[in-house]
C-alpha positions in Angstrom: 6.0 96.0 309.5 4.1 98.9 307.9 5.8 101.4 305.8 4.7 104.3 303.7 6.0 103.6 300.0 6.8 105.8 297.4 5.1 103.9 294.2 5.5 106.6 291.9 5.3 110.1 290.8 2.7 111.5 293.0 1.9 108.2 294.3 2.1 107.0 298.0 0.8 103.4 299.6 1.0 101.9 303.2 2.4 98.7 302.5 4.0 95.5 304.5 7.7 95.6 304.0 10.3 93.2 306.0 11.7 94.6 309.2 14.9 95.5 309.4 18.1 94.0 310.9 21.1 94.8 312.2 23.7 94.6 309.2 26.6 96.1 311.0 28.5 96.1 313.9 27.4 99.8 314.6 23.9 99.9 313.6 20.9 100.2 316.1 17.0 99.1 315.2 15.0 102.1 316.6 10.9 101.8 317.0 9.3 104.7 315.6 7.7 106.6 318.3 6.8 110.3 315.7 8.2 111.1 311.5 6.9 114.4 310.3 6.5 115.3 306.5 9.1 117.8 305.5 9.6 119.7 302.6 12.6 118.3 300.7 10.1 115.3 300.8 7.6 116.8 298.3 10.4 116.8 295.8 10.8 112.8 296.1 6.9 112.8 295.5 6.9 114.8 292.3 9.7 113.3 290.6 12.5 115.7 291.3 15.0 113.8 292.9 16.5 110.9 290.6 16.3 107.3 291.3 13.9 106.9 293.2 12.2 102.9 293.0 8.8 101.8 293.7 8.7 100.0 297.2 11.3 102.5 298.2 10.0 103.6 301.8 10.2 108.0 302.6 10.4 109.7 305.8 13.6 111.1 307.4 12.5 113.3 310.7 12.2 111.0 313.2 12.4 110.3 317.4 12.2 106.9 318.6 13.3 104.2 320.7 16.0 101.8 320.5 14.8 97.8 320.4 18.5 96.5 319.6 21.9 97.0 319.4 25.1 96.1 317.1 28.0 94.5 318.9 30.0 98.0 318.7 27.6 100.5 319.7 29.4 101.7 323.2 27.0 105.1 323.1 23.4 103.8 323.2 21.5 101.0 324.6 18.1 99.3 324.6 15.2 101.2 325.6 16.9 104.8 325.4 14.9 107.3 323.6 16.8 109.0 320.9 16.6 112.0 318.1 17.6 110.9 314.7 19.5 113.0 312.4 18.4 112.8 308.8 21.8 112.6 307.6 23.6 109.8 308.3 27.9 110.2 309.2 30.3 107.6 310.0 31.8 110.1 312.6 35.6 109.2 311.4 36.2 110.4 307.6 37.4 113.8 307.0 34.5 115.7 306.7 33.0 114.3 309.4 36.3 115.1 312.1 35.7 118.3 310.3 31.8 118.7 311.4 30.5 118.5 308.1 28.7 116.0 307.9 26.5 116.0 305.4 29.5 115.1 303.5 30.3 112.2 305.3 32.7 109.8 302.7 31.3 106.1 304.0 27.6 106.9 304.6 26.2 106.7 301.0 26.4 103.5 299.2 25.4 104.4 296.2 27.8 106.9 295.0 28.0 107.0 290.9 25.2 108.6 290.5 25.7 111.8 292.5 29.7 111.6 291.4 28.3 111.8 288.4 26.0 114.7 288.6 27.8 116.6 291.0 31.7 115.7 291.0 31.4 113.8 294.1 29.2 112.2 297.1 27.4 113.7 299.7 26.6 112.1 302.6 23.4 109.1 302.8 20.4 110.1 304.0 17.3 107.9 305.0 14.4 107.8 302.8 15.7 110.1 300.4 16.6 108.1 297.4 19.0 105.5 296.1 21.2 108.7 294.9 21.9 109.1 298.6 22.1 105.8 299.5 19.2 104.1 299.0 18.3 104.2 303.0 14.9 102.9 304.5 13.0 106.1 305.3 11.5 106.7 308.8 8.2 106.5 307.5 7.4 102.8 309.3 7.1 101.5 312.4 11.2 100.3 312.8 14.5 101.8 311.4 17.9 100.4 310.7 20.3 103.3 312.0 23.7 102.9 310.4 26.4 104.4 312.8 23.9 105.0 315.7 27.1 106.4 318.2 27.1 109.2 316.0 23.6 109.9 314.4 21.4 109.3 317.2 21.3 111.9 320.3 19.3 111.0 323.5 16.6 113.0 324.5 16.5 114.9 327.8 13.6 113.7 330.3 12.1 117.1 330.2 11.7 116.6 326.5 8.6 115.6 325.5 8.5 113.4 321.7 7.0 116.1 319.7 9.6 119.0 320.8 12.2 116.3 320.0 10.8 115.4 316.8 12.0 118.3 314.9 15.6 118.6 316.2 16.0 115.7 313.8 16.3 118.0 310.8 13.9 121.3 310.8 15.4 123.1 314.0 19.3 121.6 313.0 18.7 122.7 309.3 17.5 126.0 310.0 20.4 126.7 313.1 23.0 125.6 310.4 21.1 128.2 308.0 21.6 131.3 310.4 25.3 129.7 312.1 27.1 129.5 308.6 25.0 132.0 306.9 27.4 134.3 309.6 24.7 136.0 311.7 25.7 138.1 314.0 24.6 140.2 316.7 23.0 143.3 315.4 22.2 142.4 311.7 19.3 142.4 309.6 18.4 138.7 308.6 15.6 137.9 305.4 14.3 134.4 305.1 12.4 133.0 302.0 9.7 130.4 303.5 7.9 129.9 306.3 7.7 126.0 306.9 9.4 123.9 309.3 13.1 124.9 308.0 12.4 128.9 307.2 11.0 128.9 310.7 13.8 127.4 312.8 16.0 129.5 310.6 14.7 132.6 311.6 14.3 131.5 315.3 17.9 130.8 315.2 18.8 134.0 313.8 16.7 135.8 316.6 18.8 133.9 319.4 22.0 134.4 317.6 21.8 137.9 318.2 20.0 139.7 315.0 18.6 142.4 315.1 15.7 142.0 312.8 14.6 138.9 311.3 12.4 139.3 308.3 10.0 136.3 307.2 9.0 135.6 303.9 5.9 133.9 302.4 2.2 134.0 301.6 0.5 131.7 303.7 -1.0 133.6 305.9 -1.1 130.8 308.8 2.6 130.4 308.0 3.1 134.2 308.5 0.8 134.5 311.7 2.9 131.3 312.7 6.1 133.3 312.4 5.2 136.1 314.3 3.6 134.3 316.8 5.8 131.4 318.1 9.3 132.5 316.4 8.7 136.3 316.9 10.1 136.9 313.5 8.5 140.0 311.5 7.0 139.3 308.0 6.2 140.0 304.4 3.2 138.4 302.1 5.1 138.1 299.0 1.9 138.8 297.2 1.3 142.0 298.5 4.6 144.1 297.9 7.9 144.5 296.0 9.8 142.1 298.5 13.4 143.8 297.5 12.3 147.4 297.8 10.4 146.0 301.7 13.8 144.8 302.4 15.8 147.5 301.6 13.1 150.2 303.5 13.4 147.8 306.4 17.3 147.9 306.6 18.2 151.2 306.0 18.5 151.1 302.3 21.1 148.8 302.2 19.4 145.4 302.2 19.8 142.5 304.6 22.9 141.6 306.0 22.1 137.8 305.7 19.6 136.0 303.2 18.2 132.9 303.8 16.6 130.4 301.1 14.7 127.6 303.0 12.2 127.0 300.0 14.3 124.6 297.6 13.6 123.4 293.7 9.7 124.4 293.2 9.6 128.1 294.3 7.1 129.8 293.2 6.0 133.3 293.0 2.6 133.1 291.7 3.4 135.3 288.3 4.5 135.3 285.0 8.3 133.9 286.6 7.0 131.1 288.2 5.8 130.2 284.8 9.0 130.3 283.2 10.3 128.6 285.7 7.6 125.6 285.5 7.6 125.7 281.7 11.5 125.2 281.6 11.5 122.5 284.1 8.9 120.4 282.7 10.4 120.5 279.5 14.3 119.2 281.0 15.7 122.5 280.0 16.4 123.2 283.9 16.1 120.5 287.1 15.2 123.4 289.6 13.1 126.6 289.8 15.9 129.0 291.7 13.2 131.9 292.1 13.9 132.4 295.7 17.5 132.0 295.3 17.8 135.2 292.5 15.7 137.2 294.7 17.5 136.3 297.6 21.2 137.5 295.8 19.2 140.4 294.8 18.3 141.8 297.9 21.0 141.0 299.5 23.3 144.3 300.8 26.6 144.5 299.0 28.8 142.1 301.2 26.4 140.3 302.4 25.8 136.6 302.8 23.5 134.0 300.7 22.5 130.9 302.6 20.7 128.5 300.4 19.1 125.6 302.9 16.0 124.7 300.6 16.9 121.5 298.1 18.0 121.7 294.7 19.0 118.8 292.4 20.8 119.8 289.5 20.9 123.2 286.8 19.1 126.4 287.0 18.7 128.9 284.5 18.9 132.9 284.4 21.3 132.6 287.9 22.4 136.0 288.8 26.3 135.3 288.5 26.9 138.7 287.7 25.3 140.1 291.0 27.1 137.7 293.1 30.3 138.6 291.8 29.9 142.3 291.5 27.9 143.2 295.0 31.1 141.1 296.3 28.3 138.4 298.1 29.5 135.0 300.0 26.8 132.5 298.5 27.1 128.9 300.7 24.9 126.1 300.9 25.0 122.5 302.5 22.2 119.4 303.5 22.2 119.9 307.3 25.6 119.0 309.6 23.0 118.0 312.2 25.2 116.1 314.4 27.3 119.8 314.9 24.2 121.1 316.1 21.6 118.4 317.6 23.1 118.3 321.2 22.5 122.0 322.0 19.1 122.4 320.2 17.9 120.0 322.6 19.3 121.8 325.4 18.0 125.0 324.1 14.5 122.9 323.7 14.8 121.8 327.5 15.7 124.9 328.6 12.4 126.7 327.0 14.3 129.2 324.4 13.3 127.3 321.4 9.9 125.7 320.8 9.3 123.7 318.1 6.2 121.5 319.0 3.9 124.1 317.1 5.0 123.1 313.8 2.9 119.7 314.0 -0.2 121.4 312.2 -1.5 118.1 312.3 -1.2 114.3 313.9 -2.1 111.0 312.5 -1.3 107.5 312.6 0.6 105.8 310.1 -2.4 104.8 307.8 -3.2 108.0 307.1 0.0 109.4 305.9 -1.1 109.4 302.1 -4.1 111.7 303.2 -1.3 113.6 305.3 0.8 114.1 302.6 -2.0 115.5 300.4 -3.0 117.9 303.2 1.2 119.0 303.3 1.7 119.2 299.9 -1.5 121.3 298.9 -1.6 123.2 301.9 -4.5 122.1 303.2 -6.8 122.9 306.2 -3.3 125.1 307.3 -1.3 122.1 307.5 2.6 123.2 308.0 3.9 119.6 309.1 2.0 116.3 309.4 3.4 113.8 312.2 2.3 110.4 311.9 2.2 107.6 314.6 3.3 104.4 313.9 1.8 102.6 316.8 -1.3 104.9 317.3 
């Protein structure tokens, strides 16, 4: 079959790569029918994220439809058409009883190296690295899905593929954003980023109840994208003090929530963002937390910090001191899609939350690398890039 390949640091290739089989009992091969590009994905491409091997195939946002089955699958069957969640839970450990997923104790095969850097194992994911198990990404034309029962949600007939598409990770990620973030009805809600993820995360906020949802960025087709389909007011970044906007907009106090959905390369276009770069390309930080200090800092005095964008390792210049004395709650977590999956899609069916927009741009398969350039660099307005495997 053919697969996009990550073949080194800024290096992609559509290659033919064996098709996979059914290694478990529980596992399900599902055809690619849409992947989208996502952010955390732009990471994997400039060397971020550790242990990553040529040949390794990228891609985890994905709908499709299932071509076989394991001998213990009871939930799915041939031909149904299913959402995929990125992350991949066993649906009987601890943490995944628990709903949290993401730190599911069986899913990630590869475990020393994350035990290592972090204390102990999140969950696998596909396409994302052998760090986090080493998965096929859904970059291809077929996928092995491990534990299908529990990762794989069927789409309602009223549903077409590319409103489906992104409950796989961008609308779950985001919800999971605004849910555990603690937004409730009549607060004031900021969120850094306006791609896939910052935009679900605001919409979410708006249907949880908030009373203003403030989005952050300096695209401007990201920005007029906010406004228009999440209905999200918003800030260019490059064009005011973003804390002092913040504060004028709530009543002095800040926002009540914060939301980071930009991950290890922010940016702010100034002499910081230098720092930042210069520091993490000389290995004396793994992640450039801009967003994340500015988030703490504008955050009201009890508020809550949600950090949803990916980071990999230490940052420098963290504003402990904030956090502790403004009396914050600072959380963070890969998505616990499988929590949220089932009611995005009714809230998709039902017309509340539209998520189609986001696909800036559709191509087949063989064009992913030029989709990824276009993605990466902002190109042309591009905000996600869905390829089709059998275009």
């Amino acid at each position: 079959m053919k697969a996009l390949c990550w073949q080194g640091v800024n290096e992609l290739s559509v290659e033919r790569v064996p098709d996979p089989r059914i290694l478990n009992a529980q596992d399900a091969i599902v055809k690619v029918l849409l992947t989208t590009t996502c952010g955390s994905d732009l990471h994997l491409l400039g060397g971020y994220i550790p242990s990553m091997r040529a040949g390794d195939v990228i891609g985890h946002e994905f709908i499709g439809q299932i071509v076989e089955v394991g001998s213990e699958v009871r939930r799915h069957k041939v031909g149904d058409r299913v959402v995929v969640c990125s992350v991949i839970g066993c649906g009987r450990c601890w943490h995944c009883e628990h709903d949290m997923w993401s730190l599911c104790e069986n899913s990630n095969v590869e475990p020393a190296l994350t035990e290592m850097m972090w204390g102990s194992d999140p969950a696998g994911v596909f396409g994302y690295s052998h760090a986090l198990g080493g998965y096929r990404g859904s970059h291809a034309e077929y996928v092995r899905v491990p534990f299908v029962d529990y990762g794989a949600f069927s789409v309602p007939d009223g549903v077409d593929d590319m409103n489906a598409l992104f409950a796989s990770d961008a609308a779950p990620t985001g919800w999971m954003g605004a849910d555990l973030g603690g937004v409730r009805p009549g607060d004031v809600v900021a969120v850094w980023g306006c791609g896939g993820v910052g935009q679900m995360a605001a919409r979410a906020a708006i249907l949880l109840g908030a009373d203003r949802v403030i989005a952050i960025d300096r695209y401007p087709e990201r920005l007029a994208m906010a406004e228009r389909h999440v209905g999200a007011e918003t800030i260019d970044y490059t064009r005011t003090d973003v804390i002092a906007e913040l504060k004028e907009r709530s009543g002095g106090r800040g926002p009540d929530v914060c939301i980071e959905a930009v991950g290890l390369e922010a940016e702010t276009g100034g002499p910081r963002t230098m720092y930042d770069m210069a520091r993490q390309r000389l290995g004396l930080e793994l992640d450039r937390p801009f967003a994340v200090r500015e988030a703490v800092y504008a955050c009201r005095k009890g508020g809550s910090v949600f950090i949803l964008g990916v980071f990999a390792g230490l940052v420098d210049r963290f504003p402990l001191g904030a956090i502790m004395n403004k009396g914050l709650t600072v959380r963070g977590a890969q998505q616990h899609g499988q929590r949220y999956i089932p009611r995005l899609l009714d809230l998709i069916d039902k017309g509340e939350l539209r998520t189609a927009h986001l696909a800036t741009h559709t191509m087949t398969l063989d064009e992913a690398p030029k989709g990824y350039d276009l993605f990466r660099n902002k190109k042309d307005g591009c905000v996600r890039a869905v390829f089709r495997p059998w275009a």
